[in-house]
N, C-alpha and C positions, 0 to 999 in steps of 0.2 A: 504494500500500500504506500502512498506516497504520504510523507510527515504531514502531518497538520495538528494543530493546536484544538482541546477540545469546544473553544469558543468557536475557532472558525468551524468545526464540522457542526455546532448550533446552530451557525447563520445557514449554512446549507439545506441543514434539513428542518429550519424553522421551528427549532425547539429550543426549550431553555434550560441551560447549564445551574447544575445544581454543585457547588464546592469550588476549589480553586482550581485555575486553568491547570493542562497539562500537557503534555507532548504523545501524541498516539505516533507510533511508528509500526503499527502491526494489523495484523488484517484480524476481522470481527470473527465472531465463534457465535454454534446456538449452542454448544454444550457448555457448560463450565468449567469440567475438567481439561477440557482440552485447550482452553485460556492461554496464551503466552505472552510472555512481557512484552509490558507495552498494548496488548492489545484491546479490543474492543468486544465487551458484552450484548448479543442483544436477549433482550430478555422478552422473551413471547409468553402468551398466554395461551397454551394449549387449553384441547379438553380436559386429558389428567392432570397435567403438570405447569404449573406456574413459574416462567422463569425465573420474578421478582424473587423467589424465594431462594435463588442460587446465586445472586448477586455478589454477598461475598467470599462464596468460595469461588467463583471467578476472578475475583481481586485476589486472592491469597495463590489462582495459580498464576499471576501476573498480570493480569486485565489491568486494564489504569481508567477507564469509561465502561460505562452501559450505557443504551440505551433502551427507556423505559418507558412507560406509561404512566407510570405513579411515580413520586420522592421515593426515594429510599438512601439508606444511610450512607452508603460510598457513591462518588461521582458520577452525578449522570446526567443526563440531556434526555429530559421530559417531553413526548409528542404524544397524539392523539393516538396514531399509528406506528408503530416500530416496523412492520412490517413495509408502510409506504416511505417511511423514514430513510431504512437503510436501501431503498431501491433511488432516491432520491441522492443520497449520495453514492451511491455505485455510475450514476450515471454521473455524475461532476468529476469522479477521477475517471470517467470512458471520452468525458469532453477534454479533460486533460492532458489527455497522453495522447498526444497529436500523432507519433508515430507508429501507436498500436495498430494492429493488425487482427481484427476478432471476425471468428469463425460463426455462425450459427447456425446447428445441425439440432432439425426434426426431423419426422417420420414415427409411422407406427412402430417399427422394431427395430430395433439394431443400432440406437444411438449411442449406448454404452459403449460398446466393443467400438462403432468406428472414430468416437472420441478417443478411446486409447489406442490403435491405430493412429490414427493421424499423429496425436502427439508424440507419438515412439516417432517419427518420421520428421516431425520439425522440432522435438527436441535435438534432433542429429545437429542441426543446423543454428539453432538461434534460441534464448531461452523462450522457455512452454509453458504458459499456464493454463491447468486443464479443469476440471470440478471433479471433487474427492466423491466417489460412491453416485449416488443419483440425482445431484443438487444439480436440479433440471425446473424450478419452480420461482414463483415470486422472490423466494427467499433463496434460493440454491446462486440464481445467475446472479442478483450484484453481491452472492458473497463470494463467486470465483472473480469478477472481476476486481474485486478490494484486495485480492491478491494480487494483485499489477502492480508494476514499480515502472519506473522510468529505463530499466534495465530489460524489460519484457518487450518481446517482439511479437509474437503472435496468444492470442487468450481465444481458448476454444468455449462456447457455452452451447450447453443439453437446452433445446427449449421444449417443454411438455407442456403439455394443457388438458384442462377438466372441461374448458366451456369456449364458447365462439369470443376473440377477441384477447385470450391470454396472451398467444404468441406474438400476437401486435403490441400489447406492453410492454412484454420482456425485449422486443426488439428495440422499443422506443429508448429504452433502458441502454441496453446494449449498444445497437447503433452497428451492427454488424457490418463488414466487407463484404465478407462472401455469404452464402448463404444455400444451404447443402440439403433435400426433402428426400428420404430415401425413397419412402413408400409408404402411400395410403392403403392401407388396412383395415382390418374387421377389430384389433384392438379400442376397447370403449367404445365399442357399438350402441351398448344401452345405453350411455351417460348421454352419448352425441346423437343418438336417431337414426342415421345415415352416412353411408361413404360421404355425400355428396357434403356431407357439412364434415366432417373430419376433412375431408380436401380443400374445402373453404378454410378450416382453421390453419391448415398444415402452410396453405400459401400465402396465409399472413406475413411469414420470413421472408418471401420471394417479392411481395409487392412492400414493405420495407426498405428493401435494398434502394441505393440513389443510383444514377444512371452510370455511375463508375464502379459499381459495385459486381460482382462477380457468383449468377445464380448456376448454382451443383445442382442438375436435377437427376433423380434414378429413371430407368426405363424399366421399369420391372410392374408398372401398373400404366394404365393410362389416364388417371386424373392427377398423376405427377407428370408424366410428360405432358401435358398440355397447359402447367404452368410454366413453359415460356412465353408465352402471351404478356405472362403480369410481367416481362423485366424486358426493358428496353435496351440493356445492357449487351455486357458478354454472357453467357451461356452455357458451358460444358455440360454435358450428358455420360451418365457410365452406363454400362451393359454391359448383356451377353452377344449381342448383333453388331452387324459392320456398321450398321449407322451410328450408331454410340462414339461419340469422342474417345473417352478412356472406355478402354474394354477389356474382356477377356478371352482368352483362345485354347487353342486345346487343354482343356479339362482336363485333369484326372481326382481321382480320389486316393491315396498311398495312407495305410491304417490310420484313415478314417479323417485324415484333412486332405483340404483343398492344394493343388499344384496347378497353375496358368502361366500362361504366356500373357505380359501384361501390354497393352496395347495403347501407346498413347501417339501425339501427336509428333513427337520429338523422338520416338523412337519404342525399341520391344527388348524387354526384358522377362525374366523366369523369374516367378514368384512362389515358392512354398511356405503354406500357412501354419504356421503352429498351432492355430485354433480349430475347433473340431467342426466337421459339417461342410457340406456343399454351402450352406446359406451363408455361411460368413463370406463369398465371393463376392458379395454387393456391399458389405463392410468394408471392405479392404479397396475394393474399386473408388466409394465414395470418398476415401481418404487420402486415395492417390490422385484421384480428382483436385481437389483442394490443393493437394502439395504442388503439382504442375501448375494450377495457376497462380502459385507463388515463386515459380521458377524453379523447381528440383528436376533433378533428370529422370528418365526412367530409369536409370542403375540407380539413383540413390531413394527412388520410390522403392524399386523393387527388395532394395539389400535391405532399409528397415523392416519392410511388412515382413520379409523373411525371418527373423530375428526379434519381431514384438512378441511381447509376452503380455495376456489381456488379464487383467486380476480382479475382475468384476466377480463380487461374490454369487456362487446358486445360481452364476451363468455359465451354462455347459462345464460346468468345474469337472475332470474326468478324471477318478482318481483309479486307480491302476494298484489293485491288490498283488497278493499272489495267487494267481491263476482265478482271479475276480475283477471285472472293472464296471464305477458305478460312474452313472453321469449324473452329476446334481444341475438341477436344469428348475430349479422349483423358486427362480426369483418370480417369477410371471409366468404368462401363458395367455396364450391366441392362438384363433387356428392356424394363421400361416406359422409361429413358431412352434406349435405341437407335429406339426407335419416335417418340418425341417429337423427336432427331437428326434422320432421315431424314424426315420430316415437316416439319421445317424447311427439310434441301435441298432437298426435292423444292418446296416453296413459291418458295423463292428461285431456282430455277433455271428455273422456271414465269414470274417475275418479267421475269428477264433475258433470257431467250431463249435461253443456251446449255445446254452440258450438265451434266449434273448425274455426280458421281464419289465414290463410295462407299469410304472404304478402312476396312475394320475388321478387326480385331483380336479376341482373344477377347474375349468375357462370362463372366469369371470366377467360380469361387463357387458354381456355380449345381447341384451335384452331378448323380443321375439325369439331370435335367430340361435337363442342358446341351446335349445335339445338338438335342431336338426345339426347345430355345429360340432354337438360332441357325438351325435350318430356316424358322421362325415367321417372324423378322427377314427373313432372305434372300426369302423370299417376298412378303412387306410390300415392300421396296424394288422388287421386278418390278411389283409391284400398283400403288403410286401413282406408276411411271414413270422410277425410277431409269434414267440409261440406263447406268453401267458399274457394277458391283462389282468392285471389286481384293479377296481376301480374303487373310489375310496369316497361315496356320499357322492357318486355320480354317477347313477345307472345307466345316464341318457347313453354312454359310451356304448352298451352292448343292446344298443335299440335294434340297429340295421343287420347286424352281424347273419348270418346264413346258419340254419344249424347243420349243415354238415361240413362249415368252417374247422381247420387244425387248430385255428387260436386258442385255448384254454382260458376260459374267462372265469372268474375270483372277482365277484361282485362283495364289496366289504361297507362297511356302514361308518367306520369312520377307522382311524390310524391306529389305535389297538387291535382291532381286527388283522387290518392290511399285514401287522409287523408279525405275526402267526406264519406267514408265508416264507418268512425268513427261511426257515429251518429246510426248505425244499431246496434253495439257490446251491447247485454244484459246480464244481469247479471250472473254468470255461466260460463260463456263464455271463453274461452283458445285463449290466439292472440298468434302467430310466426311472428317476423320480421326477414329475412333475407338476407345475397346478398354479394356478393365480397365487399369488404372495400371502392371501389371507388365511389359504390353506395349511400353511407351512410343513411342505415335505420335507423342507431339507430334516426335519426330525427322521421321515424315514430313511434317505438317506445315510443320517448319524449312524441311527442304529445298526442298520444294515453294515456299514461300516465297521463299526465296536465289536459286531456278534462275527463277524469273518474273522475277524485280526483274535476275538478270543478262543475261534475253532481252530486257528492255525497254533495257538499257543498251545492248544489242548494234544494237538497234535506232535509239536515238538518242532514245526517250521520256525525260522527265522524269521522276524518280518522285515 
């Protein structure tokens, strides 16, 4: 964050300084403990948790400001809003740093992973700042840019949205360059009504942009390619097609990630992914997208993406037992990412030679469209060979299924049940846990994990 004194960040954000002035030189926290000298508290009022009431064990781990809504007894700067507060100054040090360079990347899936991508790729080159975990929200993007210094050259920001009009804030906020939509999706179907208005939300980024600004579109749907209309600008497109500016070419899959020939305007280079899944190929496209039009070559696109490492938790995490491997996949779930999931086990379990085990959870969000969407899924796993599904307080999965389908379906009623099934998994064996984030599998994945590692102990294996 760039120094400022806490008067002048009062004038900023139109609130009143409560103590003796001070010198802030560090970027804001919502947690407390995570506090460092120097830096800045905001204090929210959630539904459980009241920030005001952590006020000063954020000063005792270094905080020197909060902002609040109420006095309270160490320093702070009083506003109506905390939340419009610190977006108000996120956006004074985005007008400030004249020669930043900020990314903003939506779409229904895959912003995580092609945020950490890109940043593996222009950390190479120049410092990178990126948003820690999902802070993709009113409060996530001016706290990655409070991260900025006068020393940062490019700040990437996650833009997400619950309602028509979020991502036009947060841009307003922001003030982006470039501006990158991977793909309109069936994710938050039921919050938002329809594609047609998730692709109206999504191309808020795109008509944001000013006319020197640089719109990333995916071709992987058609209501994101047809937001080059909203940009008068430059353009870039990624795919899998010749018409695609950045592209991809001969495909393969080698245990269980992606390998392409990457295809850009300046030339072709070899890419292999460290991350699991055909679907990460539109990740890693949209990131090299971006990088080329900040002038990186295709060898210095291609050598990062080869060499990222994605530390997004409960996404595609694949942990690799002995002679067992689980994918924790249970951050979220939509049908295009449950399809891309089970597409990966059913590869790796093709791999190995054992069996392949399916545990999911709901797909959230998804309003009307939710039974037939997890009929769709359920059916896809019988199709490309799943041999069990566990389903856990979602029958809708074994609606469509055939009964003289191979798949083994294990309908369970909630995650006590599910974790019974343990005791079947042999050696070889491929597990998928997955489910909207409310579900939380990654419990089944735990366990499943803890009870292998304890049979191999029982056994006498090493781990």
């Amino acid at each position: 964050m760039i120094d400022m004194k806490a008067s002048e960040i009062a004038e900023i954000i139109g609130g009143e300084l409560h103590g003796v002035d001070a010198l802030v030189t560090s970027r804001a926290f919502l947690s407390s403990t995570q506090c460092t000298e120097d830096s800045i508290f905001l204090a929210i009022k959630g539904e459980r948790v009241d920030g005001h009431d952590f006020v000063a064990d954020a000063f005792a781990h270094g905080a020197v400001l909060a902002i609040t809504s109420q006095v309270v007894a160490e320093r702070c700067i009083v506003v109506p809003d905390v939340t419009v507060a610190i977006g108000l100054l996120a956006g004074h040090i985005r007008s400030s740093l004249k020669d930043l360079t900020v990314i903003g990347i939506t779409g229904s899936q895959g912003k995580t992973t092609t945020k950490e991508l890109l940043a593996a790729i222009l950390g190479t080159k120049a410092e990178t700042v990126s948003p820690q975990g999902n802070n993709n929200n009113e409060l996530g993007v001016p706290i990655t840019l409070l991260q900025c210094t006068p020393e940062t050259t490019y700040c990437i920001v996650e833009m997400g949205a619950r309602h028509q009009g979020d991502i036009a804030k947060l841009a307003e906020i922001a003030k982006p360059n470039i501006g990158v939509v991977l793909k309109v999706a069936a994710a938050h179907l039921g919050e938002f009504g329809s594609l047609e208005i998730i692709a109206k939300t999504k191309s808020e980024l795109i008509s944001s942009l000013s006319n020197d600004g640089v719109a990333v579109l995916g071709q992987y749907d058609p209501m994101t390619a047809a937001m080059t209309s909203l940009h008068s600008g430059t353009t870039l497109t990624f795919g899998e097609t010749p018409a695609a500016a950045i592209r991809a070419t001969d495909i393969e899959l080698r245990d269980g990630r992606a390998h392409f020939d990457l295809v850009t305007p300046e030339g072709r280079s070899t890419v292999a992914l460290r991350q699991y899944g055909l679907h990460q190929i539109p990740n890693a496209l949209a990131a090299a997208a971006v990088a080329h039009a900040l002038g990186f070559t295709s060898d210095q696109i291609a050598g990062a993406l080869s060499t990222a490492e994605v530390k997004a938790k409960w996404r595609m995490e694949v942990h690799t037992l002995d002679d067992l491997v689980i994918i924790n996949d249970s951050y979220n779930a939509s049908p295009d990412s449950m399809k891309a999931a089970i597409a990966t086990l059913a590869h790796l379990s093709q791999e190995r030679g054992g069996e392949s085990w399916a545990f999911l959870g709901n797909m959230r969000e998804l309003g009307e469209s939710s039974a037939q969407a997890h009929a769709e899924i359920g059916t896809l796993a019988a199709t490309v060979g799943i041999d069990h599904l566990v389903t856990i307080g979602a029958p809708d999965y074994a609606a469509d299924i055939v009964d003289n389908s191979q798949i083994a379906i294990h309908p369970c009623a909630d995650i006590d049940e599910a974790l019974t099934f343990i005791q079947y998994l042999n050696r070889g064996d491929v597990v998928l846990c997955k489910a909207s984030r409310s579900d939380g599998l990654e419990v089944v994945a735990q366990e499943i994990e803890s009870a292998w590692l304890a049979k191999l102990r029982e056994e006498g294996v090493e781990e």
